[in-house]
N, C-alpha and C positions, 0 to 999 in steps of 0.2 A: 556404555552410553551415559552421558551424562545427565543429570533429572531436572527437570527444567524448574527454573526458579522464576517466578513472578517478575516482572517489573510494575512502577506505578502504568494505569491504563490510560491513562490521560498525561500529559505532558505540556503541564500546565500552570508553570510557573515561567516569568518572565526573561530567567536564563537557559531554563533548559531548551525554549522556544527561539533566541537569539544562537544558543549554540548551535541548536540542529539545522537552523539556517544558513548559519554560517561555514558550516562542514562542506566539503566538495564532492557534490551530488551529480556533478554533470557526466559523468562515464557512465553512471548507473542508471541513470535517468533518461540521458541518452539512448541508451540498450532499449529499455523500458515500452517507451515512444515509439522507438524502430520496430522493435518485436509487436506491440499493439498494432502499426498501423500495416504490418504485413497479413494480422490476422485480421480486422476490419475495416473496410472501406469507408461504412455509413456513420460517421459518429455524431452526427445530426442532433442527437439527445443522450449524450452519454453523463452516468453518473461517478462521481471519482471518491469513494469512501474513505477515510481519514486521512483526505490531502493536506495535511500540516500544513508548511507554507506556501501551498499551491504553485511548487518547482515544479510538478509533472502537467497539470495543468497547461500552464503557459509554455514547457518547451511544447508540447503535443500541441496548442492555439497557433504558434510559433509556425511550424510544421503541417500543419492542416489547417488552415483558416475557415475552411467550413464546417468544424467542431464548434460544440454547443456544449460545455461543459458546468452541470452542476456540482459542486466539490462541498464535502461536506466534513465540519470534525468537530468532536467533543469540546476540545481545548479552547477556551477563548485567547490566550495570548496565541496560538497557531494562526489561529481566526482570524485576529488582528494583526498580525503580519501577514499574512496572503494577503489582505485586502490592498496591505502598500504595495505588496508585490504587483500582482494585477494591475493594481492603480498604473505605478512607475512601467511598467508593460504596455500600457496601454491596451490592454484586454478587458475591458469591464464590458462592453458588449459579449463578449464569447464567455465571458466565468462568471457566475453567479454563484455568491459563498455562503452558507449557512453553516450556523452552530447545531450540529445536530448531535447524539449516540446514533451510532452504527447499527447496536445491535436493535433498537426500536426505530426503523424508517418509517417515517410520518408520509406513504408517497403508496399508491395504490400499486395493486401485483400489476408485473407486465409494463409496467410503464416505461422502461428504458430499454433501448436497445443495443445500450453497452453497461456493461459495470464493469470498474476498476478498482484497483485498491493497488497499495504498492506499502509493505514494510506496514501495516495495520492487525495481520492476524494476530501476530507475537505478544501485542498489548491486551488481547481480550482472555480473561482468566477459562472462558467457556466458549470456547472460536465457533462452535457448531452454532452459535446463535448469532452469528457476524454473517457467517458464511450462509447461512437458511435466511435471513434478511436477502443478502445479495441476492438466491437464489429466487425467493420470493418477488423482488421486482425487476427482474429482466424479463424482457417479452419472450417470450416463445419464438425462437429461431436469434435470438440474440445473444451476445455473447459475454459470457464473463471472463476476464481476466485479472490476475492476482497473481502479487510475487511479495513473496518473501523473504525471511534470514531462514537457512537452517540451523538446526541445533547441532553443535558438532560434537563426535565420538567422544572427544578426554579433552583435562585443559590447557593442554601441551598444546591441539590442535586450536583452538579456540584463542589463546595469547598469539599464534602464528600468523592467523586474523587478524586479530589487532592490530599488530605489529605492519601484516600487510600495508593494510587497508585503512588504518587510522594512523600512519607514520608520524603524520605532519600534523596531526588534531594533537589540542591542547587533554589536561589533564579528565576536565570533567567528560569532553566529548568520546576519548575513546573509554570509559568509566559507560559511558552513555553506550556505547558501540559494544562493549562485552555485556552488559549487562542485557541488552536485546537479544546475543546471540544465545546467550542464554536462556533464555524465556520461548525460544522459539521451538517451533514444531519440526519432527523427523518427516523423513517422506513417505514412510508408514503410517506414524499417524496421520498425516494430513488425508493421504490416502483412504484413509479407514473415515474418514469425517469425511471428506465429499462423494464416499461412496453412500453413506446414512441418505444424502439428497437424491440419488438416485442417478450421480454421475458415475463414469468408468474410473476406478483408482487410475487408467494409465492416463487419463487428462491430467493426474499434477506429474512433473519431471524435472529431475533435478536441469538447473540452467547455468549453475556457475558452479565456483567451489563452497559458496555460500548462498547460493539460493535456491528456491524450488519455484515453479511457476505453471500456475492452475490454469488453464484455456479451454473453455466449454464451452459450446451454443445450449444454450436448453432447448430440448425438444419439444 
């Protein structure tokens, strides 16, 4: 297996914020939104943790119009693209943007009755404390949902990825695309870390050839 290397946890300089925008997000994103809105109906007060340019966001407002999404992320150049994004959407009633850390939620326990996140654990050097946030302000009987990159076996596997999945991406982007896949979590350990919360290891499951995805109600 291979040992997972860092990336920076913020992404938050003015190109790597235009290129991850710029990347074709819609198949993924797509899925993301279907899978979310098969597992909850109510998303009335849902929170979106490190929604970069706020693409998951607006397709899911897009799609549910009675979603309430507060979306939140470290990065200010992220920040500041979502906001044109939304803007040019015409979404600023349903998404409300704030620069926030993840891992410290300024927002009392219980208070949301969805949390999300999409491709956010990978950045954080200590996920158990992204993930205990998450788990710390969902309401009781509400749900989280989280997907992310898996780390893959060898780098055979990992450039095949690439190669997949970033054909068409220029030089930095798929740089940008291997260097998350690597930074990412196995489905053991992820396992082993939302079981520490006191969820079932079988709530995360693997979902593609490169993701895994966490769907829990807290009890």
């Amino acid at each position: 297996m291979l040992p997972r290397i860092l990336e920076n946890e913020a992404m938050d300089t003015r190109e790597e914020a235009v290129d991850y925008d710029s990347m074709d997000h819609r198949s993924v994103n797509g899925a993301f939104v279907t899978d979310l809105l098969a597992e909850q109906p109510d998303l009335s007060r849902t929170l979106d943790v490190g929604t970069g340019t706020a693409q998951i966001p607006i397709e899911l407002c897009r799609r549910a119009p009675e979603a309430r999404v507060l979306a939140v992320d470290a990065a200010r150049h992220m920040v500041e693209l979502a906001r044109n994004n939304v803007a040019h959407a015409g979404l600023g009633r349903q998404i409300r943007l704030e620069k926030v850390d993840a891992r410290w939620l300024a927002y009392a326990g219980g208070h949301f009755r969805t949390v999300i996140s999409n491709s956010i654990v990978h950045h954080v050097p200590q996920p158990l404390e992204l993930l205990g946030e998450m788990w710390r302000v969902v309401a009781p009987g509400g749900l989280i949902f989280a997907r992310d990159l898996l780390r893959p076996a060898n780098q055979t596997t990992l450039h095949q990825l690439v190669d997949t999945y970033a054909a068409d991406a220029n030089d930095h982007q798929r740089k940008l695309f291997a260097d998350s896949l690597h930074a990412a979590l196995t489905l053991d350990e992820m396992r082993a870390l939302v079981t520490k919360l006191g969820a079932a290891p079988t709530t995360v499951v693997a979902t593609s050839d490169r993701h895994w995805t966490w769907a829990v109600r807290k009890p």
